[in-house]
ROGU-390214 format. One record per residue: x, y, z of N, C-alpha, C in turn. Coordinates in steps of 0.2 Angstrom, whole numbers, plus 5000, padded with zeros to 4 digits. Example, Ala and Ser with C-alpha at 12.3 -4.5 7.8 and 13.67 -1.06 7.14 Angstrom:
<pts>
506649725039506249785039506649845039/506449895035506849955036506450005039/
</pts>
This chain:
<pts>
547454915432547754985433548554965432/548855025429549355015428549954985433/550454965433550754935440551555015438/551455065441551855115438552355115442/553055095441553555095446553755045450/553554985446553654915449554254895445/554654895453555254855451555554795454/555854735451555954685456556454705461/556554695467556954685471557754715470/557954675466558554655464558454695459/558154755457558254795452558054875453/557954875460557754945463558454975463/558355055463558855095463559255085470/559855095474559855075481559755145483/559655135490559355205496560155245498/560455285497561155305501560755325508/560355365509559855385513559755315519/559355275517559555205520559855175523/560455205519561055135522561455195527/561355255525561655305533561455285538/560355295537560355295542560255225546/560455155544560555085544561255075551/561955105547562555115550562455155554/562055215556562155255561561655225567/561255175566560755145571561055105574/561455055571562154995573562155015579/562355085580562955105585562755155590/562155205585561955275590561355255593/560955205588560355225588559955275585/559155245585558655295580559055365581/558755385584558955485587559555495583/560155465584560855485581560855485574/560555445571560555435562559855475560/559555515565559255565561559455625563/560155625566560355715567560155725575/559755685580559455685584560155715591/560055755595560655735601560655675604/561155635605561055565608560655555615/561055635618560655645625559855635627/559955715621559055685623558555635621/558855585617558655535615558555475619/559255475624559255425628559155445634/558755505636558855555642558055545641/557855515649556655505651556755585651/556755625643556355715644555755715641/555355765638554855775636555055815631/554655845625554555835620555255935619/555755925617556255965615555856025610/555356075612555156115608554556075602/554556025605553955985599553355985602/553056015609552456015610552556095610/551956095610551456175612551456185619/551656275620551756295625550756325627/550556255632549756275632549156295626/549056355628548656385621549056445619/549856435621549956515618550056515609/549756565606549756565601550356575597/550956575599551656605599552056535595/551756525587552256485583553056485588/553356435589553956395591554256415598/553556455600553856455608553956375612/554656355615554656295621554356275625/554156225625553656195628554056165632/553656155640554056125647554256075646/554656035648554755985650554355935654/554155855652553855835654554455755655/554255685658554455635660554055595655/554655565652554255495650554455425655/554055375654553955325661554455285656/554555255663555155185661555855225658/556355165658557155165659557255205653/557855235651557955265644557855185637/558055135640557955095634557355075631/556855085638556055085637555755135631/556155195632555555255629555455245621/555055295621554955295611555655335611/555655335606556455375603555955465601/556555485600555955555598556355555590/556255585585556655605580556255685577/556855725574556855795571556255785565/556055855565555355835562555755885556/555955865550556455885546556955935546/556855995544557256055546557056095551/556456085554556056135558556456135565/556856105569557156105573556656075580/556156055577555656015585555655935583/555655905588555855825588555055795590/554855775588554155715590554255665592/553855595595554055545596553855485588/554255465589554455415582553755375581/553155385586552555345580552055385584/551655405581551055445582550355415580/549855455582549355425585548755455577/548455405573548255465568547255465570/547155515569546255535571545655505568/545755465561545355435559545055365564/545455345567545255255566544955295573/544855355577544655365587543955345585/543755375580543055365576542555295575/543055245577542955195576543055155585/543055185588543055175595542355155596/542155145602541455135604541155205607/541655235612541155295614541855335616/541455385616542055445618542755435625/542455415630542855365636543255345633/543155295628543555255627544155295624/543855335619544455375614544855405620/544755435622544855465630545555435635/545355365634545655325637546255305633/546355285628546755285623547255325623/546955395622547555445621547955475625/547555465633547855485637548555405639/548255355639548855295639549355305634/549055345628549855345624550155385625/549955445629550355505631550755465635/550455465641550855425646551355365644/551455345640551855315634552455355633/552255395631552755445626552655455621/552255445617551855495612551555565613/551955605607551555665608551255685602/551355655597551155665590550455645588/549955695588549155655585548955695582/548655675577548455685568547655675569/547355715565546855705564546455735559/545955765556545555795550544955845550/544755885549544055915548543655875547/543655855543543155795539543055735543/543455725547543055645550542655645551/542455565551541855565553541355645555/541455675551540955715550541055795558/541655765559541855815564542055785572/541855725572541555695578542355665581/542755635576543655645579544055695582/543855775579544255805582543955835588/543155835589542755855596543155805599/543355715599543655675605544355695607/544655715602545255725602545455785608/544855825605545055905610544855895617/544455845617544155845625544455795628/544855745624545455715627546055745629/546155805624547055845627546855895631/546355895632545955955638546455955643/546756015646547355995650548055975651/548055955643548655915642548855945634/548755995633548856015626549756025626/549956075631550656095632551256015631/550655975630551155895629550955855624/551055895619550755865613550755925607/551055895603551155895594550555875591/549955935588549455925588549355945580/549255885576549255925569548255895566/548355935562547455905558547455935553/547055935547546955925539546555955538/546555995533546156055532546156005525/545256015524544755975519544556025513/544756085512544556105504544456075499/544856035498545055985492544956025485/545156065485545256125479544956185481/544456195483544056265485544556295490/544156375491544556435492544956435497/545456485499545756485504545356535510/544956535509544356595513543956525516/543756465513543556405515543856375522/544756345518545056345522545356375530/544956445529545056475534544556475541/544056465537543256435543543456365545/543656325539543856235543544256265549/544856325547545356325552544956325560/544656385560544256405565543856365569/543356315565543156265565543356205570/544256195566544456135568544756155575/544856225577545356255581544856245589/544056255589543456245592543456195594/543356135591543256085591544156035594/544556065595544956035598545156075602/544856115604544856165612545656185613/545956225607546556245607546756315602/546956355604546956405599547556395593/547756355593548356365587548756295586/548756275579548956215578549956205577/550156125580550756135578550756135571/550456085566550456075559549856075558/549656085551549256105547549056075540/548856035540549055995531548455995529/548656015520548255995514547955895514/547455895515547255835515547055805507/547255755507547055715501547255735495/547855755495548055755485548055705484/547455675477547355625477547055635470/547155685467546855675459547455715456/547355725449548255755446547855825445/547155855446547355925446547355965454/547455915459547455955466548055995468/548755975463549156035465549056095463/548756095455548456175453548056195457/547456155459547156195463547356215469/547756195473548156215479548556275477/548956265473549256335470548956385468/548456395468547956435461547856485466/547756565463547756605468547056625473/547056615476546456615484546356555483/547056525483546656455486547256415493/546956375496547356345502548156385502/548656385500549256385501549256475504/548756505501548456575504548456575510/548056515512547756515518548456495524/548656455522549156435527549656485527/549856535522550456585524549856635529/549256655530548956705533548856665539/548756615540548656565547549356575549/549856575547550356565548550756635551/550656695548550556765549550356775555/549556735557549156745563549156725570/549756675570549956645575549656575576/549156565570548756505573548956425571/549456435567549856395566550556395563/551056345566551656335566551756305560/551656255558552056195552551656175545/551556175541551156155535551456115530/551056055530551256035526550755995521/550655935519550055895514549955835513/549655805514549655715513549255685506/549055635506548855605502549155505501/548855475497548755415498548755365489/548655425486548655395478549055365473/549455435472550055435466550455455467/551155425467551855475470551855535466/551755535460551955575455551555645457/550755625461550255705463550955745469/551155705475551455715477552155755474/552555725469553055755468552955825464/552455815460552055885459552055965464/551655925469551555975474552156005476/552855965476553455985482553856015475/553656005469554356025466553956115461/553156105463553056185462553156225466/553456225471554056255474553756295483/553156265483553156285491553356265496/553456305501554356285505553556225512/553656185510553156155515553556115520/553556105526553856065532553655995533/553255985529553055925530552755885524/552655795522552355775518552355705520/551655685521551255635523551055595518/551055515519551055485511550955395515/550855345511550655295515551655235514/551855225517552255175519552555105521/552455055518552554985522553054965514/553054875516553254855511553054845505/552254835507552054845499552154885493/552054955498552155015493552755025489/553254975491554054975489553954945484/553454915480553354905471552854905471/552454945472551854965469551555045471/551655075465551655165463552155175470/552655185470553055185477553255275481/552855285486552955335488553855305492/554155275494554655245497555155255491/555155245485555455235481555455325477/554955355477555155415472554855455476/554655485481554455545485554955515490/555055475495555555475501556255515500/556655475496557055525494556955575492/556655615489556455695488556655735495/556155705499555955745503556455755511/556955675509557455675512558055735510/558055745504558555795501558255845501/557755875502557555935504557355975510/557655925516557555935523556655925526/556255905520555455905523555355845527/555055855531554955795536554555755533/554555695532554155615531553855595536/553055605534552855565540552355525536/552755455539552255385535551755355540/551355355534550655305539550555275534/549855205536549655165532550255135530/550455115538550955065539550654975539/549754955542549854905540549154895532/549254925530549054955523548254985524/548054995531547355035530546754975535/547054925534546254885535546754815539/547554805538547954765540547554705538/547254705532547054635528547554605528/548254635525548854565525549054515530/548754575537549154535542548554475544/547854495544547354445543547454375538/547654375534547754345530548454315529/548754325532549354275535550054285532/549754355530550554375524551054395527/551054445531551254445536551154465543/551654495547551554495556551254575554/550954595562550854685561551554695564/551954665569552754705571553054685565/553054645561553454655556553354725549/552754725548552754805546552654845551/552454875555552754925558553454945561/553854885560554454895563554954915554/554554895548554654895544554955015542/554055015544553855085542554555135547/554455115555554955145556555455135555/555755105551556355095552556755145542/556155175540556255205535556655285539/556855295535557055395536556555445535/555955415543555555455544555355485550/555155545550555155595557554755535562/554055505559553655475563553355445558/552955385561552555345558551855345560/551455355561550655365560550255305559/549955295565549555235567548955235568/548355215565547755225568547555165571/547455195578547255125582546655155587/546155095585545455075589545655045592/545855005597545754995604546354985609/546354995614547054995620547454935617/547154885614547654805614548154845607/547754875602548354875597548754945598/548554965603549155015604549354995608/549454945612550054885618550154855613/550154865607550354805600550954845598/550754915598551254965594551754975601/551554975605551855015610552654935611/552254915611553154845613553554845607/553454875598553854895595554054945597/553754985599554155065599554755085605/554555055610555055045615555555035616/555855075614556655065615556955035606/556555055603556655025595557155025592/557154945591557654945586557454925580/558154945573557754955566557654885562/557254875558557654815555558554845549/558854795548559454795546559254795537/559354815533559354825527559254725523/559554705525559354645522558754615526/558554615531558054585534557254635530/557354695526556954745523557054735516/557454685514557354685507557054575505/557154575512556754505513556154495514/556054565517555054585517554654605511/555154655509554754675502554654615496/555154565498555354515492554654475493/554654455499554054425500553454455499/553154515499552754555500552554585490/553154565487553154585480552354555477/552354485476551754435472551154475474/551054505479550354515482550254595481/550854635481550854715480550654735472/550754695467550654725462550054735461/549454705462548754735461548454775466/548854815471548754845475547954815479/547954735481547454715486547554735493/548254735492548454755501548454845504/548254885496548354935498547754975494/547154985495546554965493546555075491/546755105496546755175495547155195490/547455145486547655175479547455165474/547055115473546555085470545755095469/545555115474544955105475544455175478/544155185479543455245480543455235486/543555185490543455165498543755215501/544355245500544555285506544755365503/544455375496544255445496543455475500/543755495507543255535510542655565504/541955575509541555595503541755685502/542055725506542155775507542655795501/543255745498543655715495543355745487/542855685486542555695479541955735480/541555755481540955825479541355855476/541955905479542155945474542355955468/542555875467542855855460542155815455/541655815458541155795453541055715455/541055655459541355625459540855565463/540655515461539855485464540155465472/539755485476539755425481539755375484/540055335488539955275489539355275494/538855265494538355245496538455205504/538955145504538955105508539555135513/539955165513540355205518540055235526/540055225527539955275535539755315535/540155335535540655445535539855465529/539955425524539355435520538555435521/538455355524537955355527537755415533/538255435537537755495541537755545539/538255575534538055625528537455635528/537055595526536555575522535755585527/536255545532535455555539535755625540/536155665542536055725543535955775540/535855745533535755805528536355855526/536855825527537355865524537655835517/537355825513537755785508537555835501/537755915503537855965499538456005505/538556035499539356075500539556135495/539456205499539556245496540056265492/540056275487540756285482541156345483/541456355486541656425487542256425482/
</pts>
């Protein structure tokens, strides 16, 4: 595959974006170099308008004030989720890997520890595992919804915005809440998924009347493929709040969302929010290339609202959690000493296997695009014992 947007080190464009938010961290910390107020940064509050008020269905109504544990140096920092005016905590919790837990309890268990943390941001999708993510999630924030920034991904993957509409209801049931903070297009990840998103009765339909209905606040879309699908979608002109994409050092020469969508979306006020910080499967960190705090400390330390972590078990979320605490960033050259090293092994995207490979296109993903399955995936195999491995084309 082509290495598209590989550049050495010492021949990348420089970040003006970077280097502000680098010097403003020296001195204010995270919060302050993203616009943040320093008070409520260094002040144990709860989430400044960035959770949901209960179940009320009332886009940007303020949400109470809650305690985060331990001293101001302890806390997660919060940052501004781009222009939208609500702040989230700097690393979020994402829905796929709860899936991969052993039983419900457990998931349970998890999320409720990172609340108490000071996480309020958790991501999740229709499509997981076949639904069975956002059932744990709901029955997790059961109670605790009013403290939490609760976003999930609606699964059309080109079909109707009438589609979209049922996932909505669907996903809304199953996480025992009437109305989402955000709402993203999941998986642009072929080059016709912007048209199709644009195209009339299709998804972006769906979000201005979700939007309309109370049932959701913020919209925006992710993906994992080609910055290029990405820069498509933002520069056909929908005013979206948000765009999700994967982030570490590797990705900084290879097809680089870091490199040609961050700044975009920096200059257009849309919140960034990076995941597949240690590239999906943290094989590099297995293989001794690198540490996992050394890329996560990495991803946050770009100019981005939050970082998005999926973690199966309490130990690697006391893994993320002693980065996040009281976080400090890396400095610009200790970032261009990661990437350097990280260069030999980025170019054939081993370390990033979702840009490359069929493995982390969901099956939900390709049926609509005509697209074979992989037989040996999970998500696929219970498709399959369930009988769901057709899907209506609407």
């Amino acid at each position: 595959m082509e290495s598209k947007g590989f550049l050495p080190v010492s021949d990348r464009p420089s970040n003006p974006a970077r280097r502000q938010f680098i010097r403003a961290t020296g001195t204010l910390g995270v919060g302050a170099a993203l616009g943040m107020d320093a008070t409520a940064q260094t002040a144990a509050s709860g989430p400044s308008e960035g959770a949901s008020q209960g179940n009320s269905p009332k886009p940007g109504a303020p949400a109470a004030k809650r305690q985060n544990p331990g001293t101001s140096s302890e806390a997660i920092p919060r940052r501004p989720l781009g222009r939208t005016g609500v702040q989230v905590s700097a690393i979020g919790i994402g829905g796929h890997h709860l899936g991969d837990i052993s039983s419900v309890d457990e998931a349970i268990r998890l999320v409720h520890e990172a609340m108490d943390a000071g996480i309020d941001f958790f991501g999740n999708a229709w499509e997981y595992y076949n639904g069975i993510t956002e059932n744990w999630l709901g029955r997790a924030l059961k109670g605790r919804r009013d403290k939490t920034f609760l976003m999930t991904k609606v699964c059309t993957h080109g079909r109707s915005g009438q589609l979209a509409m049922r996932m909505l209801e669907e996903s809304l049931q199953r996480l025992q809440t009437d109305h989402l903070d955000l709402w993203q297009i999941h998986g642009i990840v072929y080059d016709n998924d912007p048209e199709l998103a644009y195209a009339k009765g299709g998804v972006l339909e769906a979000f201005d009347q979700a939007k309309q209905q109370g049932k959701v606040r913020f919209v925006g879309f992710t993906g994992h493929k080609e910055p290029a699908f990405h820069l498509d979608m933002i520069q056909r002109g929908y005013p979206f709040d948000t765009v999700q994409m994967p982030l570490n050092p590797f990705d900084a020469s290879f097809h680089s969302f870091e490199q040609q969508v961050l700044p975009e979306l920096n200059r257009r006020g849309i919140a960034a929010l990076g995941m597949k910080s240690m590239g999906g499967t943290a094989d590099a960190v297995k293989r001794g290339v690198v540490k996992a705090e050394e890329l996560l400390r990495y991803a946050m330390s770009l100019p981005v609202a939050t970082t998005i972590c999926g973690m199966d078990s309490l130990e690697v979320l006391r893994q993320n959690l002693r980065v996040a605490r009281g976080f400090t960033p890396m400095l610009e050259n200790e970032m261009d000493a990661l990437r350097a090293r990280c260069v030999p092994t980025a170019a054939d995207g081993r370390f990033e296997p979702y840009k490359v490979s069929l493995r982390y296109d969901n099956p939900v993903t390709r049926m609509p695009h005509g697209f074979p399955l992989d037989p040996t995936q999970r998500e696929v195999k219970q498709m399959l014992e369930q009988g769901t491995g057709t899907w209506e084309p609407l």
